[in-house]
Backbone as ProteinMPNN parsed JSONL, in Angstrom:
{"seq_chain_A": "XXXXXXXXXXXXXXXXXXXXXXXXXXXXXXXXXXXXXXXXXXXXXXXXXXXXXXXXXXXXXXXXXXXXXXXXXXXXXXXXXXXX", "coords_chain_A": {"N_chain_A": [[-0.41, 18.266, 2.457], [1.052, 15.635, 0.088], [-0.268, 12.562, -1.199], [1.552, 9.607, -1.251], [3.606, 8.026, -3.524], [2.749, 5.317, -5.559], [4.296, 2.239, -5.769], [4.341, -0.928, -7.128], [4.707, -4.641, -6.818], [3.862, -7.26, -8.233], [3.955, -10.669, -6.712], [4.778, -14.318, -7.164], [3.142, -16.08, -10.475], [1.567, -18.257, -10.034], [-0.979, -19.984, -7.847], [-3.683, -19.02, -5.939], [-2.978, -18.563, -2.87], [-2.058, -15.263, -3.364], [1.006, -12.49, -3.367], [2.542, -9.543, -2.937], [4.369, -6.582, -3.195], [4.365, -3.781, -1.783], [5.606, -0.465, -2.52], [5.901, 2.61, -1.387], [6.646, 5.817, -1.677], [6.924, 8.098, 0.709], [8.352, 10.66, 0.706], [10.123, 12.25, -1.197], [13.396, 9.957, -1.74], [12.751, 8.71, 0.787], [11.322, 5.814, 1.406], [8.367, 3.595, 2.039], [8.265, 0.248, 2.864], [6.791, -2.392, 2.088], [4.995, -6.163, 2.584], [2.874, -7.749, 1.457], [0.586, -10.986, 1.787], [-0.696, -13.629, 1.149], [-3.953, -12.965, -0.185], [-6.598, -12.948, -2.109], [-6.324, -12.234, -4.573], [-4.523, -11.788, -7.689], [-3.088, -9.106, -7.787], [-2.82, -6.135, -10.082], [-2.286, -3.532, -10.073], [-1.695, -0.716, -7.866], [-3.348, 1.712, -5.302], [-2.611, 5.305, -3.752], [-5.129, 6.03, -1.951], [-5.534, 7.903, 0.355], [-5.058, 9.441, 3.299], [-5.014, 9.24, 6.929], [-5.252, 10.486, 10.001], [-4.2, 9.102, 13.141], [-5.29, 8.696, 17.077], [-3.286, 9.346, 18.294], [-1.61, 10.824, 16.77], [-0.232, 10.062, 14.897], [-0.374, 9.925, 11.413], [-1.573, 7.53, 8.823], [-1.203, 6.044, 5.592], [-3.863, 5.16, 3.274], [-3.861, 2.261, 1.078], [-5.106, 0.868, -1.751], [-5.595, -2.0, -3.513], [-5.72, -3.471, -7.048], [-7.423, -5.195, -9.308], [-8.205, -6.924, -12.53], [-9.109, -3.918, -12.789], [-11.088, -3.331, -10.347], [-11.363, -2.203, -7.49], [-10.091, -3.894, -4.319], [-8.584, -5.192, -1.923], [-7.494, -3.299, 0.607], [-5.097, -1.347, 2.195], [-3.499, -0.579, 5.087], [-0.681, 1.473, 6.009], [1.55, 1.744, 7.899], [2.839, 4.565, 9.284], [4.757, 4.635, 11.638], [6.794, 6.775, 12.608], [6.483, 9.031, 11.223], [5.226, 12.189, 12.005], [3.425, 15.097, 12.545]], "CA_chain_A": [[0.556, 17.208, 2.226], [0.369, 15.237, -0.927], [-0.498, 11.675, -1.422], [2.741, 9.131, -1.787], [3.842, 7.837, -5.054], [3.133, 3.981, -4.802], [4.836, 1.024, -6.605], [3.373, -2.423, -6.985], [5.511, -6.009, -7.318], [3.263, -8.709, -7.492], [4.391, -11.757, -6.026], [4.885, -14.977, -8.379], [1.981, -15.684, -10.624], [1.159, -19.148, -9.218], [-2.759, -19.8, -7.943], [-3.571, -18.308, -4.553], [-3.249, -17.401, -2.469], [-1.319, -14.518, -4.373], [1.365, -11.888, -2.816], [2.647, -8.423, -3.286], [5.235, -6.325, -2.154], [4.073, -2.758, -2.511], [6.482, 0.333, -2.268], [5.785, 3.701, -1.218], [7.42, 7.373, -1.702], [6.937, 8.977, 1.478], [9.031, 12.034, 0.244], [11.728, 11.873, -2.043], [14.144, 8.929, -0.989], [12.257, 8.263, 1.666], [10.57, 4.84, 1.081], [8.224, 2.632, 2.909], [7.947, -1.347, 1.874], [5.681, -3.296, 2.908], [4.916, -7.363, 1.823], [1.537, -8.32, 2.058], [0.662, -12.313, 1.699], [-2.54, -14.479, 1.454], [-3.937, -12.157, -1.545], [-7.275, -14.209, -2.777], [-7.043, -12.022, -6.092], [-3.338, -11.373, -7.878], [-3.483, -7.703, -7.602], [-2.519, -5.4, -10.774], [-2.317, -1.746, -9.772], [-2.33, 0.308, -6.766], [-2.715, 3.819, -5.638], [-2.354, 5.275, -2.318], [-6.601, 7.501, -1.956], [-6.408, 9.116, 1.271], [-4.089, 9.642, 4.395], [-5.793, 9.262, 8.075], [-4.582, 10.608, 11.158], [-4.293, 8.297, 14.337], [-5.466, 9.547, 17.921], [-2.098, 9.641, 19.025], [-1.171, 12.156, 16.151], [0.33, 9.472, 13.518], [-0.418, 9.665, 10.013], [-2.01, 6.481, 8.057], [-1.392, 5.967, 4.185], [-4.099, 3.932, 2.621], [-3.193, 2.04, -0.468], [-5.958, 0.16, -2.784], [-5.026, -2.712, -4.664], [-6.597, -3.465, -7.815], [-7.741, -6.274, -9.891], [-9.0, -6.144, -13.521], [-9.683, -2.49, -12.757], [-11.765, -3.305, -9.226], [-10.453, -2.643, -5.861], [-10.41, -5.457, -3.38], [-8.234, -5.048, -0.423], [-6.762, -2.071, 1.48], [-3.143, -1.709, 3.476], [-2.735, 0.726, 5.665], [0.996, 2.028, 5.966], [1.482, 3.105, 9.262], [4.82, 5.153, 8.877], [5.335, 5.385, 12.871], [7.907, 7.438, 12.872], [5.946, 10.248, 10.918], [4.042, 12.741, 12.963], [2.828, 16.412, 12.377]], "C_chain_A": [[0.033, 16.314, 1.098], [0.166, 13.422, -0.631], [1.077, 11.04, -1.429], [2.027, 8.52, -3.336], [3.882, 6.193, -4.507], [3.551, 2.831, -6.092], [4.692, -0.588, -6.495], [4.008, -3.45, -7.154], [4.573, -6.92, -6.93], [4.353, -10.048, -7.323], [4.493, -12.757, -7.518], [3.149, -15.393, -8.998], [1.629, -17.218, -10.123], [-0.219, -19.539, -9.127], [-2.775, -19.106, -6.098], [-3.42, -19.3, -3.378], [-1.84, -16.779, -3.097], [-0.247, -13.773, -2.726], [1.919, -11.025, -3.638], [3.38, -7.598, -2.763], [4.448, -4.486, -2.667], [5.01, -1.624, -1.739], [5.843, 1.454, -2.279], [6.6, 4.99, -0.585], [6.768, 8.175, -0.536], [6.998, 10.639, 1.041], [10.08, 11.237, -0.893], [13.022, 11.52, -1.315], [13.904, 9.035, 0.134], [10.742, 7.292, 1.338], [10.093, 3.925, 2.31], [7.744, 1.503, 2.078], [7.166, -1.934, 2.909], [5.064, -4.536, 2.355], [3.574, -7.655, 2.687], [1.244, -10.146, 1.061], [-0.692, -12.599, 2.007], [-3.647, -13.599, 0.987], [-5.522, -13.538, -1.78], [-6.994, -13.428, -3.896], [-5.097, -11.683, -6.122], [-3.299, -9.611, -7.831], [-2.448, -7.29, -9.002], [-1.883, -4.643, -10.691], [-2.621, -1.651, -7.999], [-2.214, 1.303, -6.49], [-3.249, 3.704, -4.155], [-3.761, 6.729, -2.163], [-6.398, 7.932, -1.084], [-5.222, 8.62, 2.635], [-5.585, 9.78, 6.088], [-4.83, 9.289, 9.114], [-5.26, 10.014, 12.585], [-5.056, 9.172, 15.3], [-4.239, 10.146, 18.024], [-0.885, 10.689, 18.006], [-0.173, 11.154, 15.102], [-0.136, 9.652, 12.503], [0.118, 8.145, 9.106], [-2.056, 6.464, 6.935], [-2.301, 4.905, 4.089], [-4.228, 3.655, 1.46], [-4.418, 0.861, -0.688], [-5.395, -0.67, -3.641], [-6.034, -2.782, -5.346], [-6.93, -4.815, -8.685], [-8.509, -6.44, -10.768], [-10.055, -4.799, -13.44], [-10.581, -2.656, -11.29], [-10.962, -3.206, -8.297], [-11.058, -3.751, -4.947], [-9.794, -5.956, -2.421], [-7.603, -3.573, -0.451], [-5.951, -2.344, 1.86], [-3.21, -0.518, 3.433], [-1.34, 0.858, 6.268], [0.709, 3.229, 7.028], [2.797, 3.605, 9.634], [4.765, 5.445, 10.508], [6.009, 6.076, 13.855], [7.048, 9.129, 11.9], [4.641, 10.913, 11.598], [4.438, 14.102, 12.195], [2.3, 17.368, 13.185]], "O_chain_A": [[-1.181, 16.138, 0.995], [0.632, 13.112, 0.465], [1.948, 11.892, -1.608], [0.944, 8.495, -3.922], [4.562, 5.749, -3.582], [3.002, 2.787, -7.193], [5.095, -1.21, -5.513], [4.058, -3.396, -8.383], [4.369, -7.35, -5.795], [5.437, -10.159, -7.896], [4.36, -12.295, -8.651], [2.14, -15.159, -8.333], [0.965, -16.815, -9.168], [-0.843, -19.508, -10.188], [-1.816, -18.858, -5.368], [-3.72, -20.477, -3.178], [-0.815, -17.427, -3.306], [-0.417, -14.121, -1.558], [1.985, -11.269, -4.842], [3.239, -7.644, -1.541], [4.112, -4.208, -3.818], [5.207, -1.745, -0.53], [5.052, 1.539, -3.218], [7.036, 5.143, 0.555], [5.967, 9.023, -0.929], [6.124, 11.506, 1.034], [10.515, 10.12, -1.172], [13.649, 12.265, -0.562], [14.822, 9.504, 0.807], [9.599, 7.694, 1.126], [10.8, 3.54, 3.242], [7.097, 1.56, 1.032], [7.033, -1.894, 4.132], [4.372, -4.193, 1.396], [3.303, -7.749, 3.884], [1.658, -10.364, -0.077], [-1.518, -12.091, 2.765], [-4.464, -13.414, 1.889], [-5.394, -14.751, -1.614], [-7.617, -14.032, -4.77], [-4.427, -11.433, -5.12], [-4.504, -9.429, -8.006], [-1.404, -7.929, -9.13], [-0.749, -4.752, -11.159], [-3.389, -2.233, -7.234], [-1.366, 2.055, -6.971], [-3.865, 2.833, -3.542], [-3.543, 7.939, -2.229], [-7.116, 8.932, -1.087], [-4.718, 7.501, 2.732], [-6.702, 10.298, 6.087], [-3.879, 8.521, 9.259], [-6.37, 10.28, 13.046], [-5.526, 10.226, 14.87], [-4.095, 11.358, 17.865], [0.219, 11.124, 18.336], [0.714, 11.779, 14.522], [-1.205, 9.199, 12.911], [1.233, 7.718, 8.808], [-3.151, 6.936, 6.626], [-1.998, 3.814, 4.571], [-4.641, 4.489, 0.654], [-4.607, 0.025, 0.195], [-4.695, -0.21, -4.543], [-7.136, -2.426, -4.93], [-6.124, -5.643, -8.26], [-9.681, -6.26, -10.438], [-11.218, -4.653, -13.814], [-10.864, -1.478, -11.069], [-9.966, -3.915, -8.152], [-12.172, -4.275, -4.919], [-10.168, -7.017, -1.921], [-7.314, -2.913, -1.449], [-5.7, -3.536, 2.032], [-3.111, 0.346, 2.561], [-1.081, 0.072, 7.179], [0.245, 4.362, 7.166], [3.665, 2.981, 10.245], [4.723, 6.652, 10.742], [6.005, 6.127, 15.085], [7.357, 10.25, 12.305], [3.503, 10.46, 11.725], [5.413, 14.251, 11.459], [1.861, 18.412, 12.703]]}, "name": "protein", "num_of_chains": 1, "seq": "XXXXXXXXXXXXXXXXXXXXXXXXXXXXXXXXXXXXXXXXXXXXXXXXXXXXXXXXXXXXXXXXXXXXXXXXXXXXXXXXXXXX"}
């Protein structure tokens, strides 16, 4: 299974604490959103490294934000409706 395709909106640019709405391609038109808030860094970029499966047989996207090229928080995207 491949990686999603992820899409980044930062929040306004302001001083922090920052926010971010970040979008992710499940499959094709099948999107999950997700708004994350209270940000110490404005975030840039993100990309979605590595998928983790729950006990209970869910599947975990986790997505890396970025910040002049460093990562510096995680969000895991817990699609709970997708199982395998």
């Amino acid at each position: 299974m491949r990686l999603p395709k992820v899409a980044l909106s930062p929040g306004q640019a302001g001083g922090p604490p920052y926010s971010a709405t970040i979008e992710a391609m499940i499959w094709p038109g099948v999107r999950e959103r997700v708004n994350v808030r209270l940000l110490a860094r404005r975030p840039e970029s993100a990309c979605c490294n590595r998928r983790e499966r729950l006990p209970d047989g869910r599947l975990t996207y986790v997505v890396t934000l970025y910040n002049r090229g460093q990562p510096f928080v995680s969000v895991y995207l817990d699609a709970s409706w997708l199982r395998s």
